[in-house]
Every structure is written in structure tokens, then in C-alpha cells.
LUMRO-65711 format. One line per field, with one value per residue (C-alpha): residue number from 1; residue in three letters; chain; x, y, z. Coordinates in steps of 0.25 Angstrom, whole numbers, plus 2048, in hexadecimal, padded with zeros to 3 digits. Each point is the difference from the previous one (the first is absolute). Example, Ala and Ser with C-alpha at 12.3 -4.5 7.8 and 13.67 -1.06 7.14 Angstrom:
residues 2
resi = (1; 2)
resn = (ALA; SER)
chain = (A; A)
x = (831; 806)
y = (7EE; 80E)
z = (81F; 7FE)
end
This chain:
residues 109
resi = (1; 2; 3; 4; 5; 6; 7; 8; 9; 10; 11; 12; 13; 14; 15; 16; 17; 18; 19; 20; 21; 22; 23; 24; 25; 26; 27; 28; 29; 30; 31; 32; 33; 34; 35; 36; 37; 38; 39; 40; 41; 42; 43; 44; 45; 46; 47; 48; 49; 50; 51; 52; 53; 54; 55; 56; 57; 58; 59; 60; 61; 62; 63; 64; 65; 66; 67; 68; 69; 70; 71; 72; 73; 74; 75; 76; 77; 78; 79; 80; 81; 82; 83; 84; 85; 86; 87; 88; 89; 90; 91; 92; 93; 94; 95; 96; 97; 98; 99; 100; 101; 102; 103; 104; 105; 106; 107; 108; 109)
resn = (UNK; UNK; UNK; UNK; UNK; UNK; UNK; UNK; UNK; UNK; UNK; UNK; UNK; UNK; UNK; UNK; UNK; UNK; UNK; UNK; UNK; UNK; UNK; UNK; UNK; UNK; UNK; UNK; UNK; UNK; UNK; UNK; UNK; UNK; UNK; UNK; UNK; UNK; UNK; UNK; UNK; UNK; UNK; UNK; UNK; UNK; UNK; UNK; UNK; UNK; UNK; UNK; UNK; UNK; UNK; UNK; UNK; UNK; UNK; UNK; UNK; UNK; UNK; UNK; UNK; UNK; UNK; UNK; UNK; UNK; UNK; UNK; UNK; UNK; UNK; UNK; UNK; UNK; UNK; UNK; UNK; UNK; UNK; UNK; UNK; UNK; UNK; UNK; UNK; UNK; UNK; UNK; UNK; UNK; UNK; UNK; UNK; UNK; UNK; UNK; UNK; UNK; UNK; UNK; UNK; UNK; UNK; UNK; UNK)
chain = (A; A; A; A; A; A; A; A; A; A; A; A; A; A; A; A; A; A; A; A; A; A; A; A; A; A; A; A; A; A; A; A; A; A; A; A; A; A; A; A; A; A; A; A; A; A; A; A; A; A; A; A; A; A; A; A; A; A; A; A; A; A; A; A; A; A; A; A; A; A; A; A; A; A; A; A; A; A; A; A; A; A; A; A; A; A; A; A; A; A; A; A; A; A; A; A; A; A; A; A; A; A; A; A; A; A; A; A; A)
x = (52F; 80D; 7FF; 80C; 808; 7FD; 7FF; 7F3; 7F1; 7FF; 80A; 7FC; 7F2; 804; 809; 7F7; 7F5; 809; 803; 7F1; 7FC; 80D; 800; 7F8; 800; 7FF; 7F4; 7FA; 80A; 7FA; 7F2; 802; 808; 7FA; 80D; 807; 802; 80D; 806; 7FE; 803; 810; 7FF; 7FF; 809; 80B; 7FD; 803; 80E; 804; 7FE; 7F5; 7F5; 7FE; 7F5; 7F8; 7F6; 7F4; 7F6; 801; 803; 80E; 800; 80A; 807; 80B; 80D; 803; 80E; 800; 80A; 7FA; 7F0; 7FE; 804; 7F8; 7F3; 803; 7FE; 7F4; 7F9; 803; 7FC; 7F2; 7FE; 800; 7F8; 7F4; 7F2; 7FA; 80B; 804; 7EF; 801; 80C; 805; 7F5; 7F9; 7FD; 807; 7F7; 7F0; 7F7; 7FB; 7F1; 7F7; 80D; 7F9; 807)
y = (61E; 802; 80F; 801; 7F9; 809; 80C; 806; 7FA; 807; 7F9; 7F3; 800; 803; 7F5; 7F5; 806; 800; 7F1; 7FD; 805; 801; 80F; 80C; 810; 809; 804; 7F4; 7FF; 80D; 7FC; 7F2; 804; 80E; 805; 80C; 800; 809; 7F5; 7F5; 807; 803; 7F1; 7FD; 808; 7FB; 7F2; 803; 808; 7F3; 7F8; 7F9; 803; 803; 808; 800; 80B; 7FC; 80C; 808; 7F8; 7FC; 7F1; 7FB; 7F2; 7F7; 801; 7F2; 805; 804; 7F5; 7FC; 801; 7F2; 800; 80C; 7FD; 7F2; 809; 809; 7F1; 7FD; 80C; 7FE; 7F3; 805; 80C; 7FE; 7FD; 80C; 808; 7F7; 801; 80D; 804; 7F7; 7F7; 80C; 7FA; 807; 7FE; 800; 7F4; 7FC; 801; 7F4; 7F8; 7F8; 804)
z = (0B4; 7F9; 7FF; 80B; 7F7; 7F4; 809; 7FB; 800; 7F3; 7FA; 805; 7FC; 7F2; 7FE; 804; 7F7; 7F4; 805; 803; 7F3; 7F6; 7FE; 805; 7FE; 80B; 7FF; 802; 80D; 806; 7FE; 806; 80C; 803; 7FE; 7FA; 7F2; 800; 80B; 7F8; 7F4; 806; 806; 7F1; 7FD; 809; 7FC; 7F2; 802; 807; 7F6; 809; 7F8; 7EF; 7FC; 7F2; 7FA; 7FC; 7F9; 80D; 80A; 805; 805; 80A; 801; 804; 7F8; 7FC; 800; 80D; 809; 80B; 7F8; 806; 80D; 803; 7F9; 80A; 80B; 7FA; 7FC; 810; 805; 7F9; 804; 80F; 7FE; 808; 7F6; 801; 7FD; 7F4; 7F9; 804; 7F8; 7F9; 7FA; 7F8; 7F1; 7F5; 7F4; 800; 800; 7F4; 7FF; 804; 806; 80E; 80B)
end
């Protein structure tokens, strides 16, 4: 939806996974989307030497998320909050409504 805007479909489904779910690593992009993993990898990348994005080790795993210090955080996670709220349902359960920690045991559906 907005990827003419970003310039790159990539780019675009990256930042409104990070908005959907707070922060994400690439790997857990590739999967997702069925993309390449050195594509998003440089999506990242160029997020993070703008400023855009801050990143965190964790064990192994590098974890991606908004800089708060970043000037214009709010007015673009308005447009990624928009931009999800148009996608069509499918495409919303399909990617962006994935749990992110296990069910406990015996918990009712």
C-alpha cells in the first residue's frame, strides 16, 4: 500500500511488522513474507544508518525497533497504524495477527 511511497515492498512490510508487533529480527521477516533474508537484512541496515530504526543484541539474535529519537517516529507510525487498518482481513490474519508467545496449557479457547 504504501510501498510507492517508501520505494521498496521490502521496506514497507518491515516497518509495519515492527509497528504491528514492537520490534522484530530478520529472520522472523523472511519466514513471514517468503522473502530474501540478505534483502531484508540491507532494508535493516539502511533503516539503522538513517536513524530510522535502533537495534539490540539479544544472545544471538539482533532485534530491530523504532528509534524513539527518531523526529518524525509519530507521524510515520500514523501512517503505518493507517496503513494497517486498510489492509484487507486476510492479509492482516495472515501476517500480522501471528501470536508471539505460546498458549498456556489448559487455557479455553
Amino acid at each position: 500500500m504504501i510501498e510507492n511511497i517508501l520505494g521498496n515492498q521490502t521496506l514497507e512490510k518491515i516497518l509495519l511488522s515492527i509497528e504491528r508487533y514492537g520490534n522484530c529480527y530478520a529472520c522472523d521477516i523472511d519466514k513471514t513474507f517468503d522473502l530474501s533474508l540478505y534483502s531484508v537484512q540491507a532494508q535493516l541496515k539502511k533503516m539503522e544508518i538513517t536513524s530510522v530504526l535502533v537495534s539490540k543484541l539479544y544472545g544471538k539474535v539482533r532485534l530491530y525497533e523504532f528509534n524513539p529519537r527518531y523526529p518524525m517516529l509519530k507521524e510515520l507510525r500514523a501512517l503505518l497504524r493507517k496503513t494497517i487498518e486498510v489492509l484487507p482481513k486476510e492479509e492482516i490474519e495472515r501476517y500480522y495477527m501471528k501470536r508471539t508467545r505460546p498458549r498456556l496449557q489448559n487455557k479455553p479457547l
